[in-house]
C-alpha positions as CSV (number, residue, x, y, z in Angstrom):
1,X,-180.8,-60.2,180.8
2,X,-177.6,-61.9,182.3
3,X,-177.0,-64.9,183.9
4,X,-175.7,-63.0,187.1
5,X,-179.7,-61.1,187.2
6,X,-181.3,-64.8,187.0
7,X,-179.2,-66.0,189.6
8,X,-180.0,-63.5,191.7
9,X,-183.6,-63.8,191.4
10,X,-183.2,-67.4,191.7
11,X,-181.4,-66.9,195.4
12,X,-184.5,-64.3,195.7
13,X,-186.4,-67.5,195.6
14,X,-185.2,-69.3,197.5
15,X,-184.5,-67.6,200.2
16,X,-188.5,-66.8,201.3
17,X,-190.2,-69.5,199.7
18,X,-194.0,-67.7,199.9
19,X,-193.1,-65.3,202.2
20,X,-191.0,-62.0,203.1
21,X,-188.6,-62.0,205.5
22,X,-187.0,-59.6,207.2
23,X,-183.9,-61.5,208.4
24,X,-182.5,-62.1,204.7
25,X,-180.2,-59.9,203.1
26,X,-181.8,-57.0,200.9
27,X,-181.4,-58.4,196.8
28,X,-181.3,-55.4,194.4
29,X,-182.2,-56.6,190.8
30,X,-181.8,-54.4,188.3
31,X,-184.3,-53.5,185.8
32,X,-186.1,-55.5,183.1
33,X,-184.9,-58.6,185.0
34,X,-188.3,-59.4,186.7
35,X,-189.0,-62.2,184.9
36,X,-191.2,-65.4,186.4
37,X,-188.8,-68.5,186.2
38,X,-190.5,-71.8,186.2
39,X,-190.9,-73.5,189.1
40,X,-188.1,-76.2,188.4
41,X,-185.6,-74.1,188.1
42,X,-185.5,-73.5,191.9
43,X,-186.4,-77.6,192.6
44,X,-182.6,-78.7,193.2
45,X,-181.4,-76.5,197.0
46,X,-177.9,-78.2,196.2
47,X,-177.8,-75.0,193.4
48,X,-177.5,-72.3,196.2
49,X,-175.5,-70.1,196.6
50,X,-173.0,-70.4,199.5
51,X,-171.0,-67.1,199.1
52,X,-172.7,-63.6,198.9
53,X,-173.9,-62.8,195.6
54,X,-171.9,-59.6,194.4
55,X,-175.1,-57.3,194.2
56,X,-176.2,-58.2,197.9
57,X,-176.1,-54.9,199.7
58,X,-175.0,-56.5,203.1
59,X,-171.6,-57.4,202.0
60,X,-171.3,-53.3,201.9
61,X,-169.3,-52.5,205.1
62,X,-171.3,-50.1,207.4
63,X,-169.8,-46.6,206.9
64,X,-170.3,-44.2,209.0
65,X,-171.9,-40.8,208.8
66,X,-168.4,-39.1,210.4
67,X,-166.3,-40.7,207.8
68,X,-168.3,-39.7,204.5
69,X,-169.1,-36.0,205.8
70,X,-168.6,-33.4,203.2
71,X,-169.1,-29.6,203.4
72,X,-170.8,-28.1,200.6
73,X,-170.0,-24.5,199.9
74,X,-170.9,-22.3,197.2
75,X,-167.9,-23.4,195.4
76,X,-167.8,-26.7,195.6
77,X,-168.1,-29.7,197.6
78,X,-164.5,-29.6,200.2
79,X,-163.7,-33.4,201.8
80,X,-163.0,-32.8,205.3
81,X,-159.9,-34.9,206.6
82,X,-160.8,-38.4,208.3
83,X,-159.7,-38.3,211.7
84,X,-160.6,-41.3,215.0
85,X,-162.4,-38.8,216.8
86,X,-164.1,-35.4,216.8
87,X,-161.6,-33.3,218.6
88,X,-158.8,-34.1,215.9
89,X,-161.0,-32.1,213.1
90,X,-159.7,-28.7,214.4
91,X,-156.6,-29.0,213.2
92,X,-157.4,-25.9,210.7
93,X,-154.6,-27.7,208.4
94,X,-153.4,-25.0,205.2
95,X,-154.0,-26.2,201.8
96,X,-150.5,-27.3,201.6
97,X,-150.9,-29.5,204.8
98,X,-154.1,-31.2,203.5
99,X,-152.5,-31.5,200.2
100,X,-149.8,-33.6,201.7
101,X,-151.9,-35.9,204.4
102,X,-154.4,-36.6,200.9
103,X,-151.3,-38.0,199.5
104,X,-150.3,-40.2,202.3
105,X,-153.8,-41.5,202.3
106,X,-153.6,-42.0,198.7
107,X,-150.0,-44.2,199.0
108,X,-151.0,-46.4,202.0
109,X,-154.7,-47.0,200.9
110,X,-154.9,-51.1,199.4
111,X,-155.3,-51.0,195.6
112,X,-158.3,-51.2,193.9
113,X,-158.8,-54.4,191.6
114,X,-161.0,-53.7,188.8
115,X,-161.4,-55.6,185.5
116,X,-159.4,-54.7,182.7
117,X,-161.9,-56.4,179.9
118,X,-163.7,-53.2,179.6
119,X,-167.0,-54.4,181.7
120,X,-165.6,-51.8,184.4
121,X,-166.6,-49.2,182.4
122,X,-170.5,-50.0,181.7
123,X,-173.0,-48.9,183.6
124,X,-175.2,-51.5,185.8
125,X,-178.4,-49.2,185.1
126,X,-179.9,-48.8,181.5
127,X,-180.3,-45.2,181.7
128,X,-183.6,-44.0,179.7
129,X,-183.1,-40.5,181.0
130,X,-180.3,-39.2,178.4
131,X,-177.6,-38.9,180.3
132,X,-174.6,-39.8,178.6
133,X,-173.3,-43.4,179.3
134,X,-169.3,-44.4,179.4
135,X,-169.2,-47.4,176.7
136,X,-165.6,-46.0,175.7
137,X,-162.6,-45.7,177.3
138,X,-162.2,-42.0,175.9
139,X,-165.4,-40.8,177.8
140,X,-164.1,-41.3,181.0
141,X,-160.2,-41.6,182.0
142,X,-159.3,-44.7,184.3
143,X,-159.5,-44.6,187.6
144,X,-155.5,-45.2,187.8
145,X,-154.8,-41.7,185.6
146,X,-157.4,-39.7,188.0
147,X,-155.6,-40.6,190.8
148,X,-152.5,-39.4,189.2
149,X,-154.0,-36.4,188.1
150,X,-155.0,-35.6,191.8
151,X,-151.9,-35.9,193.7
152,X,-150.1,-34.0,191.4
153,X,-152.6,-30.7,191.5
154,X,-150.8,-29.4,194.9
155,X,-151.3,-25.3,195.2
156,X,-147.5,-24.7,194.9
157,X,-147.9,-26.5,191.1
158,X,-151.0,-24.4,190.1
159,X,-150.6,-21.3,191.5
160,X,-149.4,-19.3,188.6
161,X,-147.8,-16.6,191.6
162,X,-145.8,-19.1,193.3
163,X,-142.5,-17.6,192.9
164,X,-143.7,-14.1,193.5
165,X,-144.9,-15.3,196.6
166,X,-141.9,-16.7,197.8
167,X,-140.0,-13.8,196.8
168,X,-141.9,-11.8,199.1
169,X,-141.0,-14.3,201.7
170,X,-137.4,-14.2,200.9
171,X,-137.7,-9.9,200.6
172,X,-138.8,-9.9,204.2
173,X,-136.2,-11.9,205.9
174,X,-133.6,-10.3,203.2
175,X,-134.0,-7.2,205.3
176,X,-134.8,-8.4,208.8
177,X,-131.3,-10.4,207.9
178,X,-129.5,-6.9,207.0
179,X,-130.7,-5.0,209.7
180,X,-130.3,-7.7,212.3
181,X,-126.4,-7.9,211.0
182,X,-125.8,-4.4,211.2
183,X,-126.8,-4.7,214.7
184,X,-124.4,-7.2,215.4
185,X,-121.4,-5.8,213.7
186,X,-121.8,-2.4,216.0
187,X,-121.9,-4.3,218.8
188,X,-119.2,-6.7,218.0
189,X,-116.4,-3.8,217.4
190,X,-117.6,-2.4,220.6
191,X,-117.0,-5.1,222.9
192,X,-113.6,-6.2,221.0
193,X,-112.0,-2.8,220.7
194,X,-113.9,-0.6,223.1
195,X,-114.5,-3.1,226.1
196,X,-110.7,-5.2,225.6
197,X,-113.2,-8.6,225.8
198,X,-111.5,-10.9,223.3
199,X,-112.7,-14.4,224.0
200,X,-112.9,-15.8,219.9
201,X,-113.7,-19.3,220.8
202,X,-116.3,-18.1,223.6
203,X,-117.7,-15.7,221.5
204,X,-117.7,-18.2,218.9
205,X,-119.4,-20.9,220.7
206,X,-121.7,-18.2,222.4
207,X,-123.3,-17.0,218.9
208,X,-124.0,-20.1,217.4
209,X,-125.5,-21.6,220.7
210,X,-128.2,-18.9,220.5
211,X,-129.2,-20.4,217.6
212,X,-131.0,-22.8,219.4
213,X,-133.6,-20.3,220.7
214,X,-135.2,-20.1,216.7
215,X,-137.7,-23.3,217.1
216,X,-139.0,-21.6,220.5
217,X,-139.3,-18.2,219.2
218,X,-141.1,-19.5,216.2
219,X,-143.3,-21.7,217.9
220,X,-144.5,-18.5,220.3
221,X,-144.9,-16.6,216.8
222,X,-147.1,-19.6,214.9
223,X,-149.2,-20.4,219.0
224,X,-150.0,-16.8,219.1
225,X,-151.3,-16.9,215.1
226,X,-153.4,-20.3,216.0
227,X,-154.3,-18.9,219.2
228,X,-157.9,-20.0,218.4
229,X,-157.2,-23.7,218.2
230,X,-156.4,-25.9,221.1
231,X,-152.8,-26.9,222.0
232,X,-153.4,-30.7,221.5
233,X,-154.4,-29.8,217.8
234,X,-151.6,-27.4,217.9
235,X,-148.9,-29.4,218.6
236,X,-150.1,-32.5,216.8
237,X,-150.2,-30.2,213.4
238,X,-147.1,-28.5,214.4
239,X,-145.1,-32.4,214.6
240,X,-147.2,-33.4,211.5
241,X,-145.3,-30.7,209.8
242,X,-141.6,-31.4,210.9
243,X,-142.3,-34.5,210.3
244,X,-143.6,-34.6,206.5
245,X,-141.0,-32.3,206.0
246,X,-138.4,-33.8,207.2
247,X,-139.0,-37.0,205.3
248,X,-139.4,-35.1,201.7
249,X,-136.0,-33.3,202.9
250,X,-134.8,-36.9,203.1
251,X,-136.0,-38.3,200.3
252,X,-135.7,-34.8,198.1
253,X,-139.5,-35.8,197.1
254,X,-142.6,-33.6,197.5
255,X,-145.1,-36.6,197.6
256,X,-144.5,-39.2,200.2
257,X,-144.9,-43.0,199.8
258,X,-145.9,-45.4,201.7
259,X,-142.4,-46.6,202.8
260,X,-140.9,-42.9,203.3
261,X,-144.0,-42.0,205.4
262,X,-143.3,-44.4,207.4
263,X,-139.6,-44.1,208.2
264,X,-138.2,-42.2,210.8
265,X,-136.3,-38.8,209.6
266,X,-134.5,-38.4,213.0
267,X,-131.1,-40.6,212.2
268,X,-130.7,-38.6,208.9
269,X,-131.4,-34.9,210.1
270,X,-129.3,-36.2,213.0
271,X,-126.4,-36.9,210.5
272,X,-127.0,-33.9,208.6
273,X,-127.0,-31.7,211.6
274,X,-123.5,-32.8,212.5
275,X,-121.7,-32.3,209.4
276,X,-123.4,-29.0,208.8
277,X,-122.3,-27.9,212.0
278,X,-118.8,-28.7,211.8
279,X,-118.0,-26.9,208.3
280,X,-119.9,-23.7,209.5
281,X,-118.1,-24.4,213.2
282,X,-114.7,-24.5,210.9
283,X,-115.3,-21.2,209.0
284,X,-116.4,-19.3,211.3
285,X,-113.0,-20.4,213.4
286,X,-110.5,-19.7,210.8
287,X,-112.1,-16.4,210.6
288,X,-111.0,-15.6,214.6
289,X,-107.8,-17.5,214.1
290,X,-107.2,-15.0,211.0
291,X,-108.2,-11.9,212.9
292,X,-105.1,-11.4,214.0
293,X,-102.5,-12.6,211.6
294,X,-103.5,-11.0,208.9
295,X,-104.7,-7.1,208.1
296,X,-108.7,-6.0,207.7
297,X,-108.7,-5.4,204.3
298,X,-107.5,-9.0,203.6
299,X,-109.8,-10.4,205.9
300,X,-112.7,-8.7,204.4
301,X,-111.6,-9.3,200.5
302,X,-110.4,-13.1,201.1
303,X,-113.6,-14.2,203.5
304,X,-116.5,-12.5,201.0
305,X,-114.6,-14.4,198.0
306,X,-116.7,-17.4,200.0
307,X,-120.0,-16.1,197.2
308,X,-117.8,-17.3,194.6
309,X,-117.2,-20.6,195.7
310,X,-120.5,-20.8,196.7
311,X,-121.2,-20.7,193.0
312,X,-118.5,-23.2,191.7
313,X,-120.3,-26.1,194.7
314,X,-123.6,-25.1,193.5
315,X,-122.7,-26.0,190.1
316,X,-120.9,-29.8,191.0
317,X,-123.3,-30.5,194.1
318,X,-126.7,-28.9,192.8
319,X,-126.7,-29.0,189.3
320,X,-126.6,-25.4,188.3
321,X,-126.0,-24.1,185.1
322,X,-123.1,-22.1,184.3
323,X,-124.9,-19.0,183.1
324,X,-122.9,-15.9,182.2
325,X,-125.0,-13.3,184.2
326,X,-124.9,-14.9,187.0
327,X,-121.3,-15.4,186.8
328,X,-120.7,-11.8,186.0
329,X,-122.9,-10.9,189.4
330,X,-120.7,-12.4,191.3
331,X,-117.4,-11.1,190.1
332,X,-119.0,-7.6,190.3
333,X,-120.0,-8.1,194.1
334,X,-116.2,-8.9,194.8
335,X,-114.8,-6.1,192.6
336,X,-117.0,-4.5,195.5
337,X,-115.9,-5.6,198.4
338,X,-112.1,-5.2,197.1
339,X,-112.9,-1.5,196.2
340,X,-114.0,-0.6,199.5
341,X,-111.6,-2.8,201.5
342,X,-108.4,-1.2,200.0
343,X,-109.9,1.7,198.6
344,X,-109.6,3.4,202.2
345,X,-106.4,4.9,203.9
346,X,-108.1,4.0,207.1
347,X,-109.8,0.9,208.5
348,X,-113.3,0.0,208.3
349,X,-115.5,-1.7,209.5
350,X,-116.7,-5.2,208.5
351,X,-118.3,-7.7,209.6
352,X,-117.8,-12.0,209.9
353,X,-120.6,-14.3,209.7
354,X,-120.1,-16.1,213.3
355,X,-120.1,-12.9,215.8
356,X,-116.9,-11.3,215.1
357,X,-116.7,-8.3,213.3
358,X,-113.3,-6.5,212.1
359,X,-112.0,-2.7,212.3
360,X,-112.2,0.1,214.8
361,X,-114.6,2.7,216.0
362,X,-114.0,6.0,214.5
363,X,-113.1,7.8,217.6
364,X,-110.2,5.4,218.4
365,X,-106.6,7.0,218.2
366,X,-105.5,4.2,216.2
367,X,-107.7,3.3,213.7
368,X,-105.5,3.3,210.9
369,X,-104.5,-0.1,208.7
370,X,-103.1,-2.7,210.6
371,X,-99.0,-2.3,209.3
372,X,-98.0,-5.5,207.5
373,X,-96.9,-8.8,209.9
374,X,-94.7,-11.7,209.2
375,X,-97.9,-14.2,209.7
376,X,-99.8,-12.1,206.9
377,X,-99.5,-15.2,204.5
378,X,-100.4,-17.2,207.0
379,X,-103.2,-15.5,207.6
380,X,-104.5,-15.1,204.2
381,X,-104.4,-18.8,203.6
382,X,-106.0,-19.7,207.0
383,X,-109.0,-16.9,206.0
384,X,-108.9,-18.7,202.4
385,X,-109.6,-22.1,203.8
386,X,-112.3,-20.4,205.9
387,X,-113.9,-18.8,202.8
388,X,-114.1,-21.9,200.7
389,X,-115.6,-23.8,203.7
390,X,-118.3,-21.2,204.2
391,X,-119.2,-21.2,200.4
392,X,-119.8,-25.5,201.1
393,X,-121.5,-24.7,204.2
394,X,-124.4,-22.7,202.4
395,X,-124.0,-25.1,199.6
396,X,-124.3,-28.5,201.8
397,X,-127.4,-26.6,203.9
398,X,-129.1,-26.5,200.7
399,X,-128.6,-30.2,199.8
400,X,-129.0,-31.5,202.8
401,X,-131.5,-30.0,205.0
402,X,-133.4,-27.6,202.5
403,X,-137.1,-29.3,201.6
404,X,-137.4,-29.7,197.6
405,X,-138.1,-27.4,195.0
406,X,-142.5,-26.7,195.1
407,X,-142.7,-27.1,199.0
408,X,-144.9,-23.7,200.0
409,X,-142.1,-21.1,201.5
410,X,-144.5,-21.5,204.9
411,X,-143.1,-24.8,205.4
412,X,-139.9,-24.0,204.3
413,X,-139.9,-20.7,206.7
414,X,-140.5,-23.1,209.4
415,X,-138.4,-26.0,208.7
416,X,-135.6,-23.8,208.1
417,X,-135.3,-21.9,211.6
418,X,-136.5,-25.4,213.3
419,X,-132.7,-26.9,211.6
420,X,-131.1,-23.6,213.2
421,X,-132.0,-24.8,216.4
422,X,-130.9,-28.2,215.6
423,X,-127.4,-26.8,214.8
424,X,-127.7,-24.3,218.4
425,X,-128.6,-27.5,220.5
426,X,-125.4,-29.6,218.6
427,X,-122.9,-26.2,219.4
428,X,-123.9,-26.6,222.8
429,X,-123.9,-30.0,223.7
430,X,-120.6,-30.8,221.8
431,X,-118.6,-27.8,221.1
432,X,-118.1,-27.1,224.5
433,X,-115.5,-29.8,224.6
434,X,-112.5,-27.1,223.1
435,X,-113.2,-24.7,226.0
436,X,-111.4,-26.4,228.6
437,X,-108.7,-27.5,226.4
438,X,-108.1,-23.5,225.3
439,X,-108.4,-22.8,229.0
440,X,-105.9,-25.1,230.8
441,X,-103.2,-24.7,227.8
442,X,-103.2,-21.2,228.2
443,X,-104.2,-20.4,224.6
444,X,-107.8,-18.8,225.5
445,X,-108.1,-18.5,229.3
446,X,-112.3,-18.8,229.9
447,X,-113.8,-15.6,231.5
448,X,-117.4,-14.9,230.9
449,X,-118.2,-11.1,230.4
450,X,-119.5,-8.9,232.7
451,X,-121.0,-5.4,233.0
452,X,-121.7,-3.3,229.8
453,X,-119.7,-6.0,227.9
454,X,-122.4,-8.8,229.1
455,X,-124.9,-6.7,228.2
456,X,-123.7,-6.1,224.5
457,X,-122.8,-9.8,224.1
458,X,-126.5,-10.7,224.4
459,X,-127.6,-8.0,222.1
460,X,-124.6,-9.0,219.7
461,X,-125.3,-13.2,220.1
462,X,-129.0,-12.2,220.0
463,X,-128.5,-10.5,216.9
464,X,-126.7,-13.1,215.4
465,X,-129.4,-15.6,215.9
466,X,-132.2,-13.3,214.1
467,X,-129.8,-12.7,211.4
468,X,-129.0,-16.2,210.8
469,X,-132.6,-17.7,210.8
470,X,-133.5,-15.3,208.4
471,X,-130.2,-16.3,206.5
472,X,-131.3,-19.7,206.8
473,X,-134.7,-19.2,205.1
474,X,-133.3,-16.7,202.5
475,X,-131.2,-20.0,201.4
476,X,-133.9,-22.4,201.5
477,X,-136.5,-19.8,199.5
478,X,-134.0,-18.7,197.1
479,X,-130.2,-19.9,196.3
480,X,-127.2,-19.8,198.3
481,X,-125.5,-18.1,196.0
482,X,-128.0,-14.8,195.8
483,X,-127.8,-15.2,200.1
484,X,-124.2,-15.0,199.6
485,X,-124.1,-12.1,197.8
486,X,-127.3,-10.7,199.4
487,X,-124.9,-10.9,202.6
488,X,-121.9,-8.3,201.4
489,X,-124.9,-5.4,200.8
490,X,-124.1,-5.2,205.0
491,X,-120.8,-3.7,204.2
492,X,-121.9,-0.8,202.5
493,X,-124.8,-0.7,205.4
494,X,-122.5,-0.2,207.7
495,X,-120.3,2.0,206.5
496,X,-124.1,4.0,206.5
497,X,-124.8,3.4,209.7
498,X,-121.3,4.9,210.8
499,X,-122.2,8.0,208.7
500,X,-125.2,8.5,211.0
501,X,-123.7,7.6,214.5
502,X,-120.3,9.7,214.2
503,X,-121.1,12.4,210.8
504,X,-118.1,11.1,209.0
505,X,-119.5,11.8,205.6
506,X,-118.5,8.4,203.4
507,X,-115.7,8.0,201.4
508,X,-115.7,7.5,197.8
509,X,-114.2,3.9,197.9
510,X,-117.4,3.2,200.2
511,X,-119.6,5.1,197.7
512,X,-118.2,3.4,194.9
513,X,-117.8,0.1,196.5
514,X,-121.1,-0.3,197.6
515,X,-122.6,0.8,194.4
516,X,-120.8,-2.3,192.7
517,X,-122.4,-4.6,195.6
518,X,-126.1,-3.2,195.3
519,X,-125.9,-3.5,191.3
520,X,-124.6,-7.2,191.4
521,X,-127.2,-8.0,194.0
522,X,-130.0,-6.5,192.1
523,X,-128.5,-8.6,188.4
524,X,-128.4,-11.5,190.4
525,X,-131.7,-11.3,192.0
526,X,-133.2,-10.9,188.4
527,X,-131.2,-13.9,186.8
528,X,-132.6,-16.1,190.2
529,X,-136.0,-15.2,189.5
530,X,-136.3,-16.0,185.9
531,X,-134.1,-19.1,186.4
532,X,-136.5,-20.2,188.8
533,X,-139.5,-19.0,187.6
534,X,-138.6,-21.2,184.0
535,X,-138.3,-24.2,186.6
536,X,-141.6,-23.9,188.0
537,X,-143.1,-24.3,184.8
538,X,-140.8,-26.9,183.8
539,X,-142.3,-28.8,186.9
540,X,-145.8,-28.1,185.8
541,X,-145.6,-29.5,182.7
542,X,-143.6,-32.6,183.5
543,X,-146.4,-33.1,186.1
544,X,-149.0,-32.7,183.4
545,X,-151.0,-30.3,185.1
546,X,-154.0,-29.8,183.0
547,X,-156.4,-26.6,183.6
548,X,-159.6,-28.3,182.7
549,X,-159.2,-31.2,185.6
550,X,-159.1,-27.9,187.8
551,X,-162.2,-27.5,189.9
């Protein structure tokens, strides 16, 4: 046997000389190692040890039963999360959740020192009972490569419906998104035309301040669905959740390290917040200055260009690729829009992404286009500015403040409406500062709505907010590009909806307008899907996701 098997016998010995006792540490020999040394061999005490011998079992730290439980189903044997005490272990974390704490445990636990001679690999016991030993390195991978292997098996890698799932996500706010805008748009023309309340700024600041009422909505929604758990476990797994994702927005990474866990998200989504703000703040204000400088149809054509330029700063600040289909999507949606805004002798309606909406209702005596006015360029080129801003407003969301490609679309779902009320809580905290500069130089005077006009402006700002959480979470599931165009399909809803409410059967530039939108929408949706169901795989194999280590 080896040397280290005589010296343990040998601190055997001398540790109960003609006797056993129970205060010693337990010595586990292994086999065939029994031998009877001769008596002078244990003569000299200055020979013993002074340090634990490596095979005493009392140098083994006392585990407890809590921290090595396991569940065994009938599928497998499922680690339960570690956690200080027993009321933490309610937490009912996802897959994706448990996924992401197993790789912060991984990142912050010490490394392992093993020897590198090989001798790691042998087996203490002589096994005499066939089973198959590892004296190769091939029979059994390092300990280094399994632990790779494991953090990169998340669900969102291996499940081969990944994309369909989130497509399903994205197909349900797609049309709570529509509907929600349609609803706004009515409302919108009714209160500026109907009820004479023309307050942009107000209105303006009114609309995207309701956006701050998305994190508490949600947060009913998600309470009522964990309804079962307590709200200590609630809330902790609800901040564990901003919080992780936060930091892999930050770091654009799915699997935290030990340093990103650690850092503190809040001065970055802080930042990003604020500059987000202020470029959809600036669009959606050139739009109100434009209203009335320019005519409809120009409004509508110029401001729905902004899916174009969404493209062109997806391509320089996301890496796109120039792909002909999708360019060809895109042009078609605008041919679109510029059919049904100047196909029509009289004026439609259509709708802007911050409240406002343009046209008249069909029973007014004057709802005719707009003649031409001396500020028309001026107009135009204010409503230009406003379109290329909005196109780097969806694009910058995405950058900045959209988790990384592979996070599950719950996460993203939640993340996404919890940044709208970032950007609601900014609008009103700060933007309030231009309403009593508009007030005292006469150029907005403030006056808060009242009546049926109140009434409407909730439904309308209300509206507004539903629309643009799910607008939100369409961008983070899909592209801003697709949400871009997915947007104009509420043109040609409208138009529908008007059909219903007054019987005015649709034009043909509506009919044929709208046909151009829905057929872009649908080519583009198709071109998004395969584009990024190529790059799901592509992130499969550079993670080297192997079937067999599946279990």
């Amino acid at each position: 046997m080896t040397s280290d098997s005589q010296e343990a016998s040998s601190d055997s010995a001398k540790a109960s000389p003609g006797s056993e006792s129970t205060t010693n540490p337990t010595i586990f020999t292994p086999p065939e190692s029994e031998a009877t040394f001769p008596a002078s061999h244990l003569s000299e005490p200055s020979k013993r040890r002074t340090s634990p011998s490596p095979l005493r079992l009392s140098t083994v730290p006392n585990l407890s039963h809590a921290d090595l439980k396991t569940k065994v189903t009938g599928q497998g044997t499922q680690r339960t999360p570690l956690h200080s005490d027993t009321k933490d272990r309610d937490l009912d974390y996802s897959d994706d959740d448990l996924d992401l704490e197993l790789d912060e445990m991984a990142s912050s636990r010490p490394p392992m020192h093993r020897p590198t001679d090989g001798r790691s690999e042998q087996p203490l016991l002589k096994d005499k009972r066939g089973r198959p030993s590892y004296d190769s390195p091939s029979t059994r991978p390092p300990f280094a490569s399994r632990r790779s292997t494991f953090r990169s098996r998340s669900p969102e890698y291996v499940d081969p419906n990944a994309t369909r799932k989130k497509w399903t996500y994205a197909g349900f706010f797609l049309v709570l998104s529509l509907v929600s805008f349609v609803i706004q748009t009515e409302t919108a023309v009714y209160i500026q035309h109907t009820l004479k309340w023309k307050k942009a700024y107000c209105m303006l600041y009114l609309t995207h301040g309701s956006w701050s009422l998305l994190w508490p909505a949600q947060l009913l929604i998600l309470r009522i669905q964990k309804r079962k758990l307590s709200w200590k476990a609630f809330w902790r797994r609800h901040k564990y959740i901003l919080r992780t994702t936060a930091q892999m927005v930050k770091t654009q990474e799915l699997h935290l390290t030990s340093s990103t866990s650690h850092a503190s998200p809040i001065p970055y989504m802080l930042k990003t917040t604020a500059i987000v703000t202020t470029a959809l703040t600036v669009a959606g204000g050139s739009w109100y200055v434009a209203v009335d400088l320019t005519t409809p149809s120009d409004l509508t054509a110029i401001y729905n260009c902004s899916a174009f330029f969404a493209y062109v700063f997806s391509i320089l600040l996301l890496n796109d690729k120039l792909r002909a289909d999708k360019i060809f999507s895109v042009l078609l949606a605008i041919i679109g829009v510029l059919v049904v805004a100047y196909g029509d002798k009289e004026t439609t309606k259509h709708p802007g992404h911050s409240g406002g909406a343009v046209g008249k209702p069909h029973d007014s005596p004057d709802a005719s286009e707009a003649p031409d006015t001396p500020s028309r360029a001026l107009g135009n080129l204010v409503i230009g500015v406003g379109s290329v801003l909005y196109g780097l407003y969806e694009v910058l969301y995405k950058r900045q403040a959209c988790p990384p490609e592979g996070t599950s679309p719950g996460r993203g779902m939640i993340f996404a409406n919890t940044f709208g009320s970032l950007i609601g809580l900014f609008t009103l905290t700060v933007l309030w500062i231009p309403l009593p500069i508009l007030h005292f130089t006469g150029l907005e005077p403030f006056e808060l709505p009242r009546g049926q006009a109140a009434a409407l402006l909730a439904v309308s700002t209300l509206s507004n907010a539903i629309f643009s959480g799910s607008f939100l979470v369409l961008m983070s599931l899909t592209s801003p590009v697709l949400s871009s165009v997915a947007a104009l399909l509420t043109i040609f809803l409208v138009a529908i909806t008007d059909w219903f409410l007054t019987g005015k059967p649709l034009s043909g530039a509506a009919i044929a307008g709208g046909t151009l939108i829905i057929v872009a929408f649908l080519l583009l949706s198709w071109a998004t899907y395969r584009e990024m169901d190529q790059e799901r795989k592509e992130r499969e194999a550079e993670e080297g996701v192997d079937s067999s280590d599946e279990e």
